[in-house]
C-alpha positions as CSV (number, residue, x, y, z in Angstrom):
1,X,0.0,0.0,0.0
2,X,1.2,3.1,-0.9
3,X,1.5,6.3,2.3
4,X,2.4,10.3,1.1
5,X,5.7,9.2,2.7
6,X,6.1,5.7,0.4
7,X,6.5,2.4,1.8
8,X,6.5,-0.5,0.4
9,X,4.6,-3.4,1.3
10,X,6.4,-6.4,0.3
11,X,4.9,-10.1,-0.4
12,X,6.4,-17.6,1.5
13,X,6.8,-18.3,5.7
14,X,7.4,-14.7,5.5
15,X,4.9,-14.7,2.6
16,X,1.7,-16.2,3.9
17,X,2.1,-13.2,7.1
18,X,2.1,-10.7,4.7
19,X,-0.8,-12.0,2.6
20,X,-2.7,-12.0,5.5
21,X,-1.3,-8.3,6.0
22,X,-2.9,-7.8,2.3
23,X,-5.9,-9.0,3.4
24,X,-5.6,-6.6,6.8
25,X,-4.9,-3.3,4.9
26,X,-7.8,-3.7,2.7
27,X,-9.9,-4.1,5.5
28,X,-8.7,-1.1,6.7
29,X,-9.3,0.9,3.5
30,X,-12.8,-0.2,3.9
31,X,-13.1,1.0,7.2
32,X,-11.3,4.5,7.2
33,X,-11.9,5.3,3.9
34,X,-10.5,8.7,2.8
35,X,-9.1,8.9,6.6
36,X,-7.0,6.3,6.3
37,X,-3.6,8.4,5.4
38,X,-3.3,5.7,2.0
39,X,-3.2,7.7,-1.2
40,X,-3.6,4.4,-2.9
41,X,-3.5,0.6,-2.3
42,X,-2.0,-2.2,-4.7
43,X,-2.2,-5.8,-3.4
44,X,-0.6,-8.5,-5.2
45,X,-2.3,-12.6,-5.4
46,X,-4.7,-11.8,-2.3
47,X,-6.7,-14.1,-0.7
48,X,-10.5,-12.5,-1.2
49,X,-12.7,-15.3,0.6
50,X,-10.4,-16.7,3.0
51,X,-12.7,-20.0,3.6
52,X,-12.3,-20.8,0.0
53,X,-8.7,-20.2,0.1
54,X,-8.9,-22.6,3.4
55,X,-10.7,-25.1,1.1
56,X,-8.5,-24.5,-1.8
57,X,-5.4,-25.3,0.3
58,X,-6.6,-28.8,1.5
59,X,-7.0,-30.1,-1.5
60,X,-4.5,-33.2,-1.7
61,X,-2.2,-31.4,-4.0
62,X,-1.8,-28.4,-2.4
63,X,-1.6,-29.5,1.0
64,X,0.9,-31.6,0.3
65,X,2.9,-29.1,-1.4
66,X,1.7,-25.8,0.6
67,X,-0.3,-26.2,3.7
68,X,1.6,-28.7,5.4
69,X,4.7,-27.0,5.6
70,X,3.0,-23.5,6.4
71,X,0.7,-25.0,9.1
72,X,4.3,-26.5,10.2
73,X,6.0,-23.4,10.3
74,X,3.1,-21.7,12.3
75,X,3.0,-24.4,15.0
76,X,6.6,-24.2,15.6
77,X,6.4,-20.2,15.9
78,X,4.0,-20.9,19.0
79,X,6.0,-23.5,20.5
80,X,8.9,-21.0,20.2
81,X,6.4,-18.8,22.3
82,X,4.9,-21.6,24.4
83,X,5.5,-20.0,27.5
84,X,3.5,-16.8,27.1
85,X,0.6,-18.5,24.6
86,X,-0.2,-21.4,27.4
87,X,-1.6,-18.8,29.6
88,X,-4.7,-18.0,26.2
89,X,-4.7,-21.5,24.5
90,X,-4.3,-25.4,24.7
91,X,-0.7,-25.4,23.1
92,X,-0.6,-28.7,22.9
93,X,-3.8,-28.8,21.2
94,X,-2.9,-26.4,18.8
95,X,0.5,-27.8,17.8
96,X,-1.8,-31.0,16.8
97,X,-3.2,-29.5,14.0
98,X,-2.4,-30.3,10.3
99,X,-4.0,-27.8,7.9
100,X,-4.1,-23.5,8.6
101,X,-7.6,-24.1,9.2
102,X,-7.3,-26.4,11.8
103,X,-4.8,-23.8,13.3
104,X,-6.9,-20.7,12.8
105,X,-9.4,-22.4,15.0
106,X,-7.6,-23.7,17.7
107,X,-5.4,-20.7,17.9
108,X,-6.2,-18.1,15.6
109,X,-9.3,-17.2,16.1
110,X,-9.4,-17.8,19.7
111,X,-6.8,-15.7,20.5
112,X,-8.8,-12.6,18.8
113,X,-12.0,-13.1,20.5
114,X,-13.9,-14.7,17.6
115,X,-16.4,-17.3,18.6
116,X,-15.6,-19.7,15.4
117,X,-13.3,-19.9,12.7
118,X,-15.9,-19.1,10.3
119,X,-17.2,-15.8,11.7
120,X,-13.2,-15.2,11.6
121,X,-12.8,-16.3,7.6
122,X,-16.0,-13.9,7.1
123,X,-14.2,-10.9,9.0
124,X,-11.3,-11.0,7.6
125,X,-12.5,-11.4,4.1
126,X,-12.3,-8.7,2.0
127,X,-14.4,-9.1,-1.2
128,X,-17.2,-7.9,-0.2
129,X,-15.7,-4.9,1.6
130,X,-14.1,-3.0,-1.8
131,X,-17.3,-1.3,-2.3
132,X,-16.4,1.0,1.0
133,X,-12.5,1.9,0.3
134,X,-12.3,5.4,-1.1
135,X,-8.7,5.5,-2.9
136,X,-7.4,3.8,-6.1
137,X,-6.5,0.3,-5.7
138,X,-5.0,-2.2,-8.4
139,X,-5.3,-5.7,-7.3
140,X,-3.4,-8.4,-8.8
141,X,-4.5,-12.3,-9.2
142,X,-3.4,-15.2,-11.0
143,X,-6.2,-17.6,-12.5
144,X,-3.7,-20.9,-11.2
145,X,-2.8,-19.1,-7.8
146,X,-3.8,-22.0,-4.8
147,X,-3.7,-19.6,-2.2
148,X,-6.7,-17.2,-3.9
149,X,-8.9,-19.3,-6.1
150,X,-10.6,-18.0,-9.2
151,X,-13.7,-18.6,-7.8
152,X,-13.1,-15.9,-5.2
153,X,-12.2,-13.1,-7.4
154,X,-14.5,-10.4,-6.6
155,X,-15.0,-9.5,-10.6
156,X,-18.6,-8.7,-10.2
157,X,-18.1,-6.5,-7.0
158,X,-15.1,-4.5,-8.7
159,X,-17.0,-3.9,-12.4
160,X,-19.0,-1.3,-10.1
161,X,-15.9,0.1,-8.4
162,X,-14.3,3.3,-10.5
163,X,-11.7,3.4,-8.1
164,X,-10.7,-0.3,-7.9
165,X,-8.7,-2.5,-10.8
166,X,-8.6,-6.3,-10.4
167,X,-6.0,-7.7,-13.0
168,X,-6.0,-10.8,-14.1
169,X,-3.7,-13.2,-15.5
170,X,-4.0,-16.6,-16.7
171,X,-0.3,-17.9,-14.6
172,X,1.7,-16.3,-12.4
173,X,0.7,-18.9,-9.5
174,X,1.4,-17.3,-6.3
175,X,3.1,-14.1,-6.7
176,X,5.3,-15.7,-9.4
177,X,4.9,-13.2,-12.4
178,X,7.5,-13.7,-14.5
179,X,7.6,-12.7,-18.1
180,X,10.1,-13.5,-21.2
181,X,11.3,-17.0,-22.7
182,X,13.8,-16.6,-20.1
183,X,12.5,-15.0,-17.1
184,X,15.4,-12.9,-15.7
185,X,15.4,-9.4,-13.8
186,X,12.3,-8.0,-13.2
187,X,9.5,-9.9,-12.9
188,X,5.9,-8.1,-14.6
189,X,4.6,-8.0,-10.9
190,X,7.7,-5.4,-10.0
191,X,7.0,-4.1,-13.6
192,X,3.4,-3.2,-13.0
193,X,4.3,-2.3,-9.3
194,X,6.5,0.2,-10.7
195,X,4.5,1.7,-13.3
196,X,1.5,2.2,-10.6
197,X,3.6,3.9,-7.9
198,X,4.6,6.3,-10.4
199,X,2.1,7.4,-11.9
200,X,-0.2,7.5,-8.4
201,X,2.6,10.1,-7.2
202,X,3.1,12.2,-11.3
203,X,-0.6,12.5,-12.0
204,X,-2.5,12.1,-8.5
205,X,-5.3,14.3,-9.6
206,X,-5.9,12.1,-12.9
207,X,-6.2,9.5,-10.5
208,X,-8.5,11.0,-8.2
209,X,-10.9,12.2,-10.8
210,X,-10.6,8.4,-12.8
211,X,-11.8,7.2,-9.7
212,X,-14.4,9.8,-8.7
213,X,-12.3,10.3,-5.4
214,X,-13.4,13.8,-5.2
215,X,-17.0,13.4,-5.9
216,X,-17.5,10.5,-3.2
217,X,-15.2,12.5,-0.4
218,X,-17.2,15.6,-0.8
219,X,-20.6,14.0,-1.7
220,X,-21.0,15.6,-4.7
């Protein structure tokens, strides 16, 4: 997401935090609107329905390949922790778990105050929450991405959004957009990120008035 002062909000361990952090920022869009100190927003192989990510991510394939090791990775993080997370949860009950969903509802969602792991998925989700941001956002998916499933893209919710642009591509996987026969240097995902920071800060007011951002902040 992109501040008046830039930063830059980067996308594996590492990786499926700072989906999640995707997912976050959105959700905060939604909710502060044109107070939300964002001048834009890009977001790059999102999750948009995070319980059919869940189910995308236990099928046999990509569990084997993806969930396993992340649900891994997350249980040894809280036994790394143990001695501070005993005190909220049943650790051992948690480190039992084999998929992220399994985790998000022994530990995840507990740990936040949620009274099930669905009313979590639906909170956190945010498809359906686009129509209330109020700054240009360009959001990035991959039809083959196993982490955000094409079934999730929110193409019907965005076709009424001036402000918001959901690109789609038939590969990239997750966050793997390469380009070229031989796919060296930069990748088209740091290509397009490039492009869009640039011209968000050279033209803002072309921007704004593509996306209606004046008319919606003032009402008119």
């Amino acid at each position: 997401f992109i501040s008046k002062t830039p930063v830059l909000s980067g996308i594996s361990f590492c990786l499926f935090f700072l989906l999640r952090c995707h997912m976050v920022l959105l959700n905060y869009l939604a909710r502060k609107r044109s107070e939300s100190g964002m001048v834009a927003g890009i977001t790059i192989s999102v999750p948009w329905d995070a319980q059919k990510s869940s189910d995308s991510m236990e099928e046999p394939l990509n569990w084997l390949l993806f969930n396993k090791y992340l649900t891994s990775g997350l249980c040894r993080a809280v036994t790394r922790h143990r001695k501070i997370l005993e005190k909220v949860v049943d650790v051992d009950y948690v480190l039992k778990a084999r998929t992220i969903r399994e985790f998000d509802e022994r530990f995840t969602s507990l740990l936040f105050g949620y009274k099930s792991c669905t009313d979590y998925y639906r909170d956190a989700s945010p498809d359906k929450k686009l129509p209330r941001t109020a700054v240009p956002i360009l959001c990035l998916n991959a039809a083959d991405d196993p982490f955000s499933p094409q079934t999730a893209f929110p193409v019907n919710i965005v076709q009424n959004l001036p402000n918001v642009a959901l690109l789609l591509t038939a590969h990239g996987g997750h966050i793997a957009f390469l380009q070229g026969l031989f796919p060296r240097g930069e990748s088209y995902m740091e290509r397009l990120f490039g492009q869009f920071v640039q011209a968000v800060f050279e033209y803002p007011k072309d921007i704004e008035k593509a996306c209606s951002i004046k008319e919606e902040q003032t009402g008119e």
